[in-house]
N, C-alpha and C positions, 0 to 999 in steps of 0.2 A: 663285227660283221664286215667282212671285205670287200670293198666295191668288186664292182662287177665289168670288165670291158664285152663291150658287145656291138655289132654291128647286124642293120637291117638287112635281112637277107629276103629283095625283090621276088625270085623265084619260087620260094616257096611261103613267100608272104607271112615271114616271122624274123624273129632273130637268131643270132647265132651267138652266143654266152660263151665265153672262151675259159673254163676254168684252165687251173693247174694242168690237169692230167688229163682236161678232156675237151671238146666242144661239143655244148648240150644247143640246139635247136627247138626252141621254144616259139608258141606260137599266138597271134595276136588276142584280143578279147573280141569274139566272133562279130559280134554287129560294130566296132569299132578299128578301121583300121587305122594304119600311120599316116600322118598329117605329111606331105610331102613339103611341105616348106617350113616344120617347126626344126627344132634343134635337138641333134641326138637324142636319144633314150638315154634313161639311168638304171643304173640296179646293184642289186648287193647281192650276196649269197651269205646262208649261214648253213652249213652243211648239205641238203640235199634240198632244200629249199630258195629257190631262186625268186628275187622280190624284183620286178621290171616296172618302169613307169613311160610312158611314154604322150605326147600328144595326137589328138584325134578331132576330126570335123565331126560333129553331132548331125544327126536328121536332118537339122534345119541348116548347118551351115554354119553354124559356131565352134568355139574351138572350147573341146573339153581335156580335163586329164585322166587317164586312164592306167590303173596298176593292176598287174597281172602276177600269182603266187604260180612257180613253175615248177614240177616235181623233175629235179635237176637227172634222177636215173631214167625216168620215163619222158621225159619231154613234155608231157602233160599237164594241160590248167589243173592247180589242185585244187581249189574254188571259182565258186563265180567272181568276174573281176569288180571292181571297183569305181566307180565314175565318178568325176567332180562332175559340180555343177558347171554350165556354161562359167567360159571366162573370159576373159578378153587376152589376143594372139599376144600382143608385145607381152603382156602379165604372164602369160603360161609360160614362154619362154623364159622370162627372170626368172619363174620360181622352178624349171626345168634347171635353169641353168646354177644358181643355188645350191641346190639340192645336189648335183654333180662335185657338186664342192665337199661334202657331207659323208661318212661312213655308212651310213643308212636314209639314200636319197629315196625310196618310200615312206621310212619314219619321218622322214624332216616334212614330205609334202603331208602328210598327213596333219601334221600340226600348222600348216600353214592353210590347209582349204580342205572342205568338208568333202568326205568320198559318202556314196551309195552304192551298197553293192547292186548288180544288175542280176534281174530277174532271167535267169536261163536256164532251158528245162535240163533236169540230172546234177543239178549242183543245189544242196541243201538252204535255203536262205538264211537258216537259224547259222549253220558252217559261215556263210559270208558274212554276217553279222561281227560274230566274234572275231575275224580277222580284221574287222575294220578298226573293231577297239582298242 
């Protein structure tokens, strides 16, 4: 699974995935966006599936981790995303930063901190489920 270079793109408040042959604009997990002072996003693609991780301030003001499955032709969330539980900022960083090290930095955070998928209305929960497994 080939990492993914990608850069946050402010104006239309998503990223920009730079494959091969194209740049795909994928867009954040709606109630969660980018943490302005965490450290890059990560991501992989494996064919037309693009796997993004990113850091995010919760409700309250804590920092969560958040992965988002992007349908790489449509630009489209293809499930509902994914949320760690709260974490502490310097910790999400290391394991952001980790993870960037990694060929598949959603699989690796995955094994490192427990994700839930998030309740969002038109995405199947039973669909988020299986992705997280």
């Amino acid at each position: 699974m080939p990492q993914l270079s990608l850069t946050y793109d402010r104006e239309a408040n998503g990223f920009e995935c730079y494959l091969p042959d194209r740049i795909v604009h994928a867009p954040l997990a709606p109630s969660h966006p980018v943490d302005a002072i965490s450290v890059s996003a990560v991501g992989s693609h494996n064919g037309d599936l693009l796997r993004l991780a990113y850091s995010s301030r919760s409700d309250d003001g804590a920092r969560v981790i958040v992965i988002v499955h992007v349908d790489a032709r449509t630009g489209a969330l293809v499930d509902a995303p994914s949320i760690s539980d709260t974490i502490d900022a310097e910790l999400a960083d290391a394991f952001l930063e980790a993870a960037a090290e990694t060929v598949n930095p959603a699989g690796a955070l995955r094994d490192l901190i427990d994700f839930r998928p998030e309740a969002l209305p038109g995405f199947a929960q039973d669909r988020a489920r299986s992705r997280a497994a």
